[in-house]
SEVO-290037 format. One record per residue (C-alpha): chain; x, y, z; residue number from 1. Coordinates in nm, 3 decimals. Example, Ala and Ser with C-alpha at 12.3 -4.5 7.8 and 13.67 -1.06 7.14 Angstrom:
<nodes>
+---+---------+---------+---------+-----+
| c |      c1 |      c2 |      c3 |   k |
+---+---------+---------+---------+-----+
| A |   1.230 |  -0.450 |   0.780 |   1 |
| A |   1.367 |  -0.106 |   0.714 |   2 |
+---+---------+---------+---------+-----+
</nodes>
This chain:
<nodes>
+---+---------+---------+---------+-----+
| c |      c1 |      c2 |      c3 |   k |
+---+---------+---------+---------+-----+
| A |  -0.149 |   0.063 |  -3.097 |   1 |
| A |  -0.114 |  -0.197 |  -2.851 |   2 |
| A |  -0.143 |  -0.568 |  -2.776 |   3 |
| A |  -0.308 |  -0.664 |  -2.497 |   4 |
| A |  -0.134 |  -0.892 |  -2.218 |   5 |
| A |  -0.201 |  -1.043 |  -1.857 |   6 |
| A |  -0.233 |  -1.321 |  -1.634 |   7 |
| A |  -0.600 |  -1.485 |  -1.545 |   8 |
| A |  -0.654 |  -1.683 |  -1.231 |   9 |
| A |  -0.882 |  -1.779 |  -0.972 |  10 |
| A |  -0.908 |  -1.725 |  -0.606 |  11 |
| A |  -0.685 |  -2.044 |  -0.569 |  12 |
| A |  -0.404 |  -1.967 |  -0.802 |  13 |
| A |  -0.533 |  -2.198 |  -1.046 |  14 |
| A |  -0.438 |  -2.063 |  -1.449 |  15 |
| A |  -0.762 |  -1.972 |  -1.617 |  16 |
| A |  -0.893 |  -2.107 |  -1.933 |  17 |
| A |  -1.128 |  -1.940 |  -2.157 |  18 |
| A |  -1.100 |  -1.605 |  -2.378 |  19 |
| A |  -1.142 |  -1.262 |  -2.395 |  20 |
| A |  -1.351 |  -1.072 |  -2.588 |  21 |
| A |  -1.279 |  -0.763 |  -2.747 |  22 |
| A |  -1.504 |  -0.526 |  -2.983 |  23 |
| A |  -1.562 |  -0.180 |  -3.037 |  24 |
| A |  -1.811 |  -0.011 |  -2.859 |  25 |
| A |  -1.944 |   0.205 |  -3.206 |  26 |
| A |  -1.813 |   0.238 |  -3.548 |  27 |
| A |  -1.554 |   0.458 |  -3.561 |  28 |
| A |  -1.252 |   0.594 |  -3.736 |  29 |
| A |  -0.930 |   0.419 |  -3.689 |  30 |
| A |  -0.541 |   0.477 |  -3.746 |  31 |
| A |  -0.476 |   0.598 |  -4.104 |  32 |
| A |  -0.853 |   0.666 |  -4.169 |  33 |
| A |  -0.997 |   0.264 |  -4.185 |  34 |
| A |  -1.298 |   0.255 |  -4.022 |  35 |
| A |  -1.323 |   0.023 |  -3.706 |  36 |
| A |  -1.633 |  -0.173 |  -3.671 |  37 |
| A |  -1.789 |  -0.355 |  -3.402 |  38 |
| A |  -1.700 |  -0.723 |  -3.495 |  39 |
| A |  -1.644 |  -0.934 |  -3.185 |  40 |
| A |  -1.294 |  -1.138 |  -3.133 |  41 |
| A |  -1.135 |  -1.327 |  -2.904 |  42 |
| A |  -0.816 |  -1.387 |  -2.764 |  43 |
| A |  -0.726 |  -1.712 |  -2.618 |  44 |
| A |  -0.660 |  -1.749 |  -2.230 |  45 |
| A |  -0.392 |  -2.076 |  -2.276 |  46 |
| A |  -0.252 |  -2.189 |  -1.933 |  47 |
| A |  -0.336 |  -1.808 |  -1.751 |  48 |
| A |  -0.173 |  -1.602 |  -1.986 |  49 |
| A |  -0.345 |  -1.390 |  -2.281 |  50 |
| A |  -0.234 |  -1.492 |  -2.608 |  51 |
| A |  -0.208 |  -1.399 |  -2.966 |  52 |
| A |  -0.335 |  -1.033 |  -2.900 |  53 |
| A |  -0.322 |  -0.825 |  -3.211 |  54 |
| A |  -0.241 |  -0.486 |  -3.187 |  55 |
| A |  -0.558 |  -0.284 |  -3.086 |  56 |
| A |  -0.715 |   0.050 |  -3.231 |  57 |
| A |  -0.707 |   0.284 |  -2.965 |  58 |
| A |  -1.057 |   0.401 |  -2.858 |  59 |
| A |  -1.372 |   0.282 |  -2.678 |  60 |
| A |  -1.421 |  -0.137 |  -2.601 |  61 |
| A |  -1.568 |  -0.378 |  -2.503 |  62 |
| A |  -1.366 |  -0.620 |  -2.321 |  63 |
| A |  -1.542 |  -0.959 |  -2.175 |  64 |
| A |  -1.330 |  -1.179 |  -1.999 |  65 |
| A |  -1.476 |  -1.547 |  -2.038 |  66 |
| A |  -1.285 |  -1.813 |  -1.852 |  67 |
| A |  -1.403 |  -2.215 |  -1.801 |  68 |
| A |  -1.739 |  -2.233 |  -1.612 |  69 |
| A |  -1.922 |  -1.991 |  -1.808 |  70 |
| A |  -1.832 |  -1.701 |  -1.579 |  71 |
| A |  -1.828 |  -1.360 |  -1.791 |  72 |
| A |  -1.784 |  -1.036 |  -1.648 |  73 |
| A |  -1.776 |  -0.761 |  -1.907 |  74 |
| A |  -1.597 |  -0.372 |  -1.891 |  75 |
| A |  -1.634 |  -0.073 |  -2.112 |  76 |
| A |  -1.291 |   0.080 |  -2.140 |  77 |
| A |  -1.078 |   0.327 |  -2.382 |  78 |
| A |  -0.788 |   0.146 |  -2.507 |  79 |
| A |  -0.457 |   0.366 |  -2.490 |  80 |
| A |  -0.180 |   0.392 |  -2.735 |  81 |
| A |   0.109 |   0.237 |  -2.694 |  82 |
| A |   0.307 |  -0.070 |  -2.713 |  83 |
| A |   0.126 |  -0.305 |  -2.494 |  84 |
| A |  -0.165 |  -0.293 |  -2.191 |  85 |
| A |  -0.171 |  -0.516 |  -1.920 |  86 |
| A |  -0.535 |  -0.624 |  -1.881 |  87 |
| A |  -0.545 |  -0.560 |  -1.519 |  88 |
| A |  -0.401 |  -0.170 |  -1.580 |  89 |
| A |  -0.719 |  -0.133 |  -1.896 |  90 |
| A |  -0.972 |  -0.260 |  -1.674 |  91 |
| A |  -0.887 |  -0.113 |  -1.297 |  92 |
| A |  -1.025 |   0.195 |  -1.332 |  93 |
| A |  -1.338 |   0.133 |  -1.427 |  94 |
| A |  -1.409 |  -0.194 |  -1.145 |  95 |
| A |  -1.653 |  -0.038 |  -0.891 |  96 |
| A |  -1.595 |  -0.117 |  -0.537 |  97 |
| A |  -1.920 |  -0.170 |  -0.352 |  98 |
| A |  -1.967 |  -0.018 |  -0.090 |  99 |
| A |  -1.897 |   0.375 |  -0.228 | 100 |
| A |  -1.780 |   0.446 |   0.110 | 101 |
| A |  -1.432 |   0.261 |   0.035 | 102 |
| A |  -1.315 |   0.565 |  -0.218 | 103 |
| A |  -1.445 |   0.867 |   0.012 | 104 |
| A |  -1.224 |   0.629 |   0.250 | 105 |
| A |  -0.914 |   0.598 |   0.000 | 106 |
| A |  -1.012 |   1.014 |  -0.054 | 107 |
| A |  -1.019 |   1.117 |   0.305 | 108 |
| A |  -0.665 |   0.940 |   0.435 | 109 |
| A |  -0.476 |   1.058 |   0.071 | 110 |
| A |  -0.577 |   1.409 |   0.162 | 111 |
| A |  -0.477 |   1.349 |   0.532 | 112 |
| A |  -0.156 |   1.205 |   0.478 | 113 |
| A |  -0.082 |   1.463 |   0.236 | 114 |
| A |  -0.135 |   1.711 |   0.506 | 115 |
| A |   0.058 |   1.514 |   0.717 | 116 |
| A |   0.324 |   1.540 |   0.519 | 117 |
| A |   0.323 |   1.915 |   0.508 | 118 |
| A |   0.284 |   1.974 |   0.845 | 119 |
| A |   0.582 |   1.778 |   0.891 | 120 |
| A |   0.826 |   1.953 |   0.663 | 121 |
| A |   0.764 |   2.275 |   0.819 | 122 |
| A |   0.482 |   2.369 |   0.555 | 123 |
| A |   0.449 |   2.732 |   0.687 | 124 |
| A |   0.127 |   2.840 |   0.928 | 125 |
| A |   0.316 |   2.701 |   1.273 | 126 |
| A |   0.018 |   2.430 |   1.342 | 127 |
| A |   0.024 |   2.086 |   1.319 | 128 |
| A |  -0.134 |   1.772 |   1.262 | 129 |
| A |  -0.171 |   1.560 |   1.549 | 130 |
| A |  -0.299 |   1.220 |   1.498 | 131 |
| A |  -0.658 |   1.164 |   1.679 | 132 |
| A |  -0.666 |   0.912 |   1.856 | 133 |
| A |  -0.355 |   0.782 |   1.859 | 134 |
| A |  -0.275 |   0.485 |   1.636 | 135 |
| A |  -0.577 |   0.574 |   1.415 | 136 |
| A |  -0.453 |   0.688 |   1.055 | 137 |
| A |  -0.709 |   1.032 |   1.105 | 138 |
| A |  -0.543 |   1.339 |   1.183 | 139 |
| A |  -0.661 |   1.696 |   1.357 | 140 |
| A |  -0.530 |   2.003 |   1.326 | 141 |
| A |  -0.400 |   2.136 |   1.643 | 142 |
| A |  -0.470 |   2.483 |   1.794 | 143 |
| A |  -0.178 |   2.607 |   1.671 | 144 |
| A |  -0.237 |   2.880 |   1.384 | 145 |
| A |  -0.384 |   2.683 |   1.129 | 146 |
| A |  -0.688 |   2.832 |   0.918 | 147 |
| A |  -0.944 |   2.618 |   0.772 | 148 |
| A |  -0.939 |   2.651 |   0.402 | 149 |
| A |  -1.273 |   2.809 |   0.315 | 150 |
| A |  -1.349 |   2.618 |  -0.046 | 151 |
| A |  -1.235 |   2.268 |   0.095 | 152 |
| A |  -1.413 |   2.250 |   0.462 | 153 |
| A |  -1.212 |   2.035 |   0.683 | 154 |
| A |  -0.880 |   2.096 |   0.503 | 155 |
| A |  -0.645 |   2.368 |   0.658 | 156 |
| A |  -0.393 |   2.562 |   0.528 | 157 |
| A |  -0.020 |   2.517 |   0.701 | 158 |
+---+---------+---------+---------+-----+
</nodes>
């Protein structure tokens, strides 16, 4: 079960003040058989820093983070086991990025580079990857022998 840590501040560098808010999402059962229930708590944001976490069930939260000015911004995660969570790592994968296009983005150049990568250490197939245009980050395949993978259009085998 872990406590939760981090670091809160604004745009400026400024330390936060305020509190986060953590509950359970739904009653639940918890370590050992207790049941968890969906009383709201907060720890303290002194100075930046998160303190006097407990340690948390692991399972489904709430997490509000509510720092001077009023400003809340509220996540539903699934807190991990373990020692401790950073409150950055718990609530990172579940920020949205407007607009969409940024993780097709992100999706497209991992899958390139990782192409890249084969084509580069010989990966079989005798084509290659040539990068189109120049000084873009987006690679072709060249004419050179490579087949186009027929469940992923637009990848090709090397």
């Amino acid at each position: 079960m872990p406590a939760l840590t981090g670091s809160i501040k604004d745009a400026a560098g400024r330390p936060a003040k305020g509190a986060v808010r953590i509950k359970a999402l739904h009653v639940r059962e918890g370590t050992g058989g207790a049941v968890i229930d969906e009383r709201t708590f907060d720890l303290p944001i002194l100075n930046g820093t998160i303190t006097g976490s407990p340690v948390l069930e692991p399972g489904p939260a709430k997490i509000t983070l509510n720092v001077s000015g009023g400003r809340l911004r509220s996540w539903d995660v699934n807190i991990p086991s373990g020692t401790s969570i950073d409150l950055w790592d718990l609530i990172e994968q579940y920020i949205d990025y407007d607009p969409p296009v940024v993780s097709k983005v992100f999706e497209y150049m991992t899958r390139a580079e990782a192409a890249a990568d084969r084509a580069e250490s010989g990966g079989g197939g005798g084509g290659s990857l040539v990068e189109d245009p120049p000084g873009s980050g987006l690679y072709s395949p060249s004419s050179a022998g490579l087949t186009e993978d027929p469940s992923n259009p637009g990848l090709y085998l090397i």
